[in-house]
C-alpha positions as CSV (number, residue, x, y, z in Angstrom):
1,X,0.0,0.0,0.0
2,X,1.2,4.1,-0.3
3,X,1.8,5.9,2.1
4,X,-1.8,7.9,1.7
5,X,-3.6,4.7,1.9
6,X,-1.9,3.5,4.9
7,X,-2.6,7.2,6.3
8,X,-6.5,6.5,5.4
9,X,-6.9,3.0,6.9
10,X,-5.5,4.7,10.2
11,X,-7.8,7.7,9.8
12,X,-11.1,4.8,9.3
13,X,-9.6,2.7,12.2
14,X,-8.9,6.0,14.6
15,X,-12.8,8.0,13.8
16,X,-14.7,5.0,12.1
17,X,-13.8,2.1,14.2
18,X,-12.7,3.3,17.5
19,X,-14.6,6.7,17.4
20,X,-11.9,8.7,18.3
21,X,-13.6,12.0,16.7
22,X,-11.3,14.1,17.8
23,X,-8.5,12.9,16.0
24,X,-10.2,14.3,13.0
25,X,-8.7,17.2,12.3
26,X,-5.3,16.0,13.0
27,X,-5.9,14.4,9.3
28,X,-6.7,17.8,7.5
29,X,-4.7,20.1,6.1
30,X,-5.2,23.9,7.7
31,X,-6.4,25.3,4.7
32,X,-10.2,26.4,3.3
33,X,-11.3,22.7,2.4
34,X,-12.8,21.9,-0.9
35,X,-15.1,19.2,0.0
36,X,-18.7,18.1,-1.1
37,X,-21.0,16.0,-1.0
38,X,-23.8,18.3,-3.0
39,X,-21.8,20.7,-5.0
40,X,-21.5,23.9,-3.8
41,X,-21.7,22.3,0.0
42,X,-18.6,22.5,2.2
43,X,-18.0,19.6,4.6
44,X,-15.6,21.0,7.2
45,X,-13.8,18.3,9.7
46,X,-16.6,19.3,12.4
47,X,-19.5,18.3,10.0
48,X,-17.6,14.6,10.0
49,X,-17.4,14.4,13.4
50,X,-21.1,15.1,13.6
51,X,-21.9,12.8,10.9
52,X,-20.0,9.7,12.2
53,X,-21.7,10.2,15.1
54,X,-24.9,9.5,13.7
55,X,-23.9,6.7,11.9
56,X,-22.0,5.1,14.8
57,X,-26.2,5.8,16.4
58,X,-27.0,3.4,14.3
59,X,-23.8,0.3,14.2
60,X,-21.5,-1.2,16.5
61,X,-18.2,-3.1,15.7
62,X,-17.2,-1.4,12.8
63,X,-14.4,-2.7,10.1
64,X,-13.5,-0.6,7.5
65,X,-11.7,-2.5,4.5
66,X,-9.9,-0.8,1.7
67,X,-11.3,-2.9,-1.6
68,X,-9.4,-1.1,-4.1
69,X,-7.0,2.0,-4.0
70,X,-5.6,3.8,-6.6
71,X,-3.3,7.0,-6.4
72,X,-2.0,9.3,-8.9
73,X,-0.2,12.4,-7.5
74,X,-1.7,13.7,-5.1
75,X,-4.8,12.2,-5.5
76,X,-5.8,9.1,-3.7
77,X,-9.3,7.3,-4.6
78,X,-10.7,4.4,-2.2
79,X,-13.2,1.7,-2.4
80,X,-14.2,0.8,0.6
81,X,-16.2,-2.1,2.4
82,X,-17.9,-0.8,5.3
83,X,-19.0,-4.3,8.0
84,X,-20.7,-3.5,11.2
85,X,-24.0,-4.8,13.3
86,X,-27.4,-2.8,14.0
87,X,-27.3,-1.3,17.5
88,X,-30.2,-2.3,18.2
89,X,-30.8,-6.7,16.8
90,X,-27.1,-6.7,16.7
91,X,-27.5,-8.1,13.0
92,X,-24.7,-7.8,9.9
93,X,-24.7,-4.8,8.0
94,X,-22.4,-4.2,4.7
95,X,-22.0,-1.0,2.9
96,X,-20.1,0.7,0.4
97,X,-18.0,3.9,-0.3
98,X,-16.2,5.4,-2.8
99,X,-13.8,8.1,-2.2
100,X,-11.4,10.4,-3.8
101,X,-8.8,12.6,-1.6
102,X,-6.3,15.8,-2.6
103,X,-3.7,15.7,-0.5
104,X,-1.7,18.4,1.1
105,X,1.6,16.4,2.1
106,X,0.6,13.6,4.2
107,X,-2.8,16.0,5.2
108,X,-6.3,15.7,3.4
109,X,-6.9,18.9,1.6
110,X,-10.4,17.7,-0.2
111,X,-12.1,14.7,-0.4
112,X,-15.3,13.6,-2.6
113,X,-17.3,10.8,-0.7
114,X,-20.0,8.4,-2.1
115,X,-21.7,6.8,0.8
116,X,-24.3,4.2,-0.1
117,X,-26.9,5.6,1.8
118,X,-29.9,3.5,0.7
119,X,-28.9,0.4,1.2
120,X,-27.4,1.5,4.6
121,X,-30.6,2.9,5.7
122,X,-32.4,-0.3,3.8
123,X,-30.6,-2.5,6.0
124,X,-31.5,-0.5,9.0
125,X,-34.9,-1.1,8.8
126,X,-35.6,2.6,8.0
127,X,-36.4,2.3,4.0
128,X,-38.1,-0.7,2.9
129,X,-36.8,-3.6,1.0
130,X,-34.9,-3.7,-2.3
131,X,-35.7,0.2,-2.2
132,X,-33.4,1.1,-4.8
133,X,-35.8,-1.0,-7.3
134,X,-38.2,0.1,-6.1
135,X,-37.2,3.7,-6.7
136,X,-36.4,2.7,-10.5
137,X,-39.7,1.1,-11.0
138,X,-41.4,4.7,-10.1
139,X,-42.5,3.7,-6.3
140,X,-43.0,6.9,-4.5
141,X,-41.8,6.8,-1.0
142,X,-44.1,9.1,1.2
């Protein structure tokens, strides 16, 4: 592995897996961030914190595993397998994210996440079943 995937299965083993959210902004560079999930819409380092929060509301015992990395300057993307259980039956959940990073030396300057949000939220019990069909089929959720 590089040296900036090694630096981002720490920074998913620190604030994903252990939940040692303050440790976040020891992974960002002190700069303006260019980061979004909607464009136009800044993530800063506290908006993660509060974010992985939420999701660790929701899972226990997560193990984040690098599928695929590939890196090209300073550019770094990840695929990433995401295993945990529901707080609440204690039952297996499996997600996906895809990732790209700018980095500033060893710091994250940007990063572009894809979270698999549906199926997260399917698996929770919170959307129905095989929502994303569903969706494509023209079900309205209400």
């Amino acid at each position: 592995m590089s040296i900036k995937t090694d630096l981002m299965l720490q920074y998913y083993r620190d604030v994903w897996e252990n939940g040692e959210l303050e440790k976040i902004e020891s992974y960002f560079a002190p700069q303006d961030h260019n980061q979004y999930v909607v464009e136009g819409k800044k993530i800063v380092p506290s908006e993660i914190r509060e974010w992985v929060s939420i999701i660790r509301s929701f899972v226990t015992d997560i193990k984040v595993t690098i599928l695929q990395s590939v890196e090209e300057g300073d550019w770094l993307a990840l695929m990433l397998r995401i295993d945990c259980l529901r707080v609440d039956t204690r039952t297996p959940v499996r997600v996906h994210q895809q990732i790209m990073f700018r980095f500033d030396g060893n710091l994250k300057a940007e990063s572009y996440p894809f979270f698999d949000f549906l199926n997260f939220f399917e698996q929770l019990g919170q959307l129905p079943e095989d929502v994303h069909a569903l969706l494509l089929a023209g079900t309205h959720l209400d």
